[in-house]
N, C-alpha and C positions, 0 to 999 in steps of 0.2 A: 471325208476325214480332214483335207486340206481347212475346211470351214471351219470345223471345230473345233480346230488345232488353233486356229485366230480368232474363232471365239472365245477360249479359254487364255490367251495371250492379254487379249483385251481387259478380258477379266481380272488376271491376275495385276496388270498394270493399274485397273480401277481401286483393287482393294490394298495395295500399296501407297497410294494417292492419301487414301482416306485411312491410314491408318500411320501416318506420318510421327506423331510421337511415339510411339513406340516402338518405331522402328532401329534395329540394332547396328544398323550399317549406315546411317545418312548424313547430310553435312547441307550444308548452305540456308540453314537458319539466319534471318535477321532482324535486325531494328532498326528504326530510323528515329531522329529528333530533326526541330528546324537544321536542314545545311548541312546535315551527312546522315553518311551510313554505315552500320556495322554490320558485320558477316562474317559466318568461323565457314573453314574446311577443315577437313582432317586427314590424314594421311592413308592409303587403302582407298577412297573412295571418288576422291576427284585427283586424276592424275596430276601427275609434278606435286602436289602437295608433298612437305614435311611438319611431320606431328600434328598437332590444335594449334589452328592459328587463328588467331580474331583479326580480320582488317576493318581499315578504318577509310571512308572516303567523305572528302566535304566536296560542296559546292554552294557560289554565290557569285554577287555579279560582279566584283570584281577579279577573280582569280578563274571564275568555272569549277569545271570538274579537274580535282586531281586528289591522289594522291598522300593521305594524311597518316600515316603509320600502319606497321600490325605488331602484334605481340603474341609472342607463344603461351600457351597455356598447356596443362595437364590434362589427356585424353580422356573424355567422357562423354555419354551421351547426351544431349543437350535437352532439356527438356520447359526450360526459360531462358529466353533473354530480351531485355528491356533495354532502352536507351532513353538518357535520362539529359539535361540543358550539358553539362560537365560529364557524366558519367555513365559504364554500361554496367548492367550485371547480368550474368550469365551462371545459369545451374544446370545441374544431372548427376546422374551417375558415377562416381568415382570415387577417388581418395589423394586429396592431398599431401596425406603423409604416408610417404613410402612403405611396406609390410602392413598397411594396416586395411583390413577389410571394405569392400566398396562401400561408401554412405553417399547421403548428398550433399553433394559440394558446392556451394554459391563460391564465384570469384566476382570480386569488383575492381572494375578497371577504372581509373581516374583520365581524362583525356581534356582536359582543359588547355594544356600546356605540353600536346602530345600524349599517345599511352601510355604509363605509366606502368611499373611492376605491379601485376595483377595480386591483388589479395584474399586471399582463399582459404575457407573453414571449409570444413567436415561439420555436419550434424547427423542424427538418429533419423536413418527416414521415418516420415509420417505417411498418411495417403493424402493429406493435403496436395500433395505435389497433383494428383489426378485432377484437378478441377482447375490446374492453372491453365489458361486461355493457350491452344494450342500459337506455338509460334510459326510463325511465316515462314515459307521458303523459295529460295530463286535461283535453285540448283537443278537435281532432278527428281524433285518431289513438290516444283513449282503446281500450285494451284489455279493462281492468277497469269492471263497473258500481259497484263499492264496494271502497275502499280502506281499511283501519282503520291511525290515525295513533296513535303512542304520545304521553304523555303523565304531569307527574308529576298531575294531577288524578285526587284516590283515587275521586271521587264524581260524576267525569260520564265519559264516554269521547266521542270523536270521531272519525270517519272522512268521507271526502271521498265523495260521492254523484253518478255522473256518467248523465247521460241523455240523450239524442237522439229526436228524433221528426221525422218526414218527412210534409210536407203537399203532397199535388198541386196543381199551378196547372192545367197544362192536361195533353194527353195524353204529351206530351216533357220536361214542366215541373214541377220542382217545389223546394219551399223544405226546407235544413237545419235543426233548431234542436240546436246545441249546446248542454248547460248542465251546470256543473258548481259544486256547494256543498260547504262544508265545513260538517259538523253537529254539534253538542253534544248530546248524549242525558243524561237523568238516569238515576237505580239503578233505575227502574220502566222502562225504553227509550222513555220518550217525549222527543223534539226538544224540546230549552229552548232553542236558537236556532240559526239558519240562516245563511249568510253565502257570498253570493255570489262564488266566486273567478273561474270565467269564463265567458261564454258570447256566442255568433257564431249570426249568421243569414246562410246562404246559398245563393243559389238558382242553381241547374245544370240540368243541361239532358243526354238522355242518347240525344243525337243522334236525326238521321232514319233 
């Protein structure tokens, strides 16, 4: 029984994986252009979060990695988002204007000059939306263990590093640890510095 019970664990872990856009509960979608990266969480599903939030991180050779804004937006499920030389945009599920029924919501975020008050239509869904290229994630419905991020820095490279590991509590029990960094490597591959983007600890349970 023990067996099955972590067969069927496994299982379910596999077809959450591969079914990632339609999922109703997930967050840490992203995009990257040269020299940063974007990423929403949401509130509910990766701790400490408040509401939809898009962050923003750059990196290059003279500053590294730091810190380049976030912006709140309107809770939705995400079902695109792109990053563009200046600009991200991001769609799903929702409604921009208060009392009015869910549609799809694209917001465009300006970030030239920092992020910018996002701006956000409602349209009539189509099925168009299903054939939009599923978007990345580097939360907990990471696909990739290493992502390589472009950049114009001639003398370090960077990629996003993502890990999990699973600690039992008891025989039904046990804790998640998500974690995911963005890395600067020098011309020799060794890490000149590290930079926490996200990570979640969660403990589940996988029935009697």
């Amino acid at each position: 029984m023990k067996h099955q019970r972590g067969f069927l664990l496994i299982l379910l872990i596999a077809m959450l994986a591969a079914s990632v856009p339609s999922h109703a509960d997930s967050d840490g979608y992203f995009c990257t252009a040269k020299g940063y990266l974007a990423y929403e969480q949401r509130a509910g599903i990766t701790p400490g979060t408040v509401g939809h939030v898009i962050k923003i991180v750059r990196f290059d050779s003279r500053n590294g990695i730091r810190n380049a804004g976030s912006i709140t937006i309107q809770d939705f499920q995400v079902h695109k988002l792109d990053c563009g030389e200046d600009r991200i945009e991001i769609a799903g599920f929702g409604s921009a204007i208060p009392g009015r029924e869910a549609a799809l919501t694209t917001c465009v975020i300006e970030i030239a000059e920092g992020p910018a008050a996002p701006l956000c239509t409602d349209e009539t869904a189509s099925l168009n939306w299903r054939t939009w290229p599923q978007p990345k994630n580097l939360g907990q419905w990471a696909l990739q263990e290493s992502v390589p991020l472009e950049s114009s820095d001639s003398d370090h490279r960077y990629h996003l590093q993502l890990k999990t590991s699973k600690q039992v509590i008891s025989e039904n029990v046990y804790k998640l640890h998500f974690k995911t960094e963005l890395i600067q490597t020098d011309s020799e591959g060794k890490d000149s510095q590290r930079f926490l983007i996200y990570e979640a600890r969660i403990e589940a349970s996988d029935g009697d």
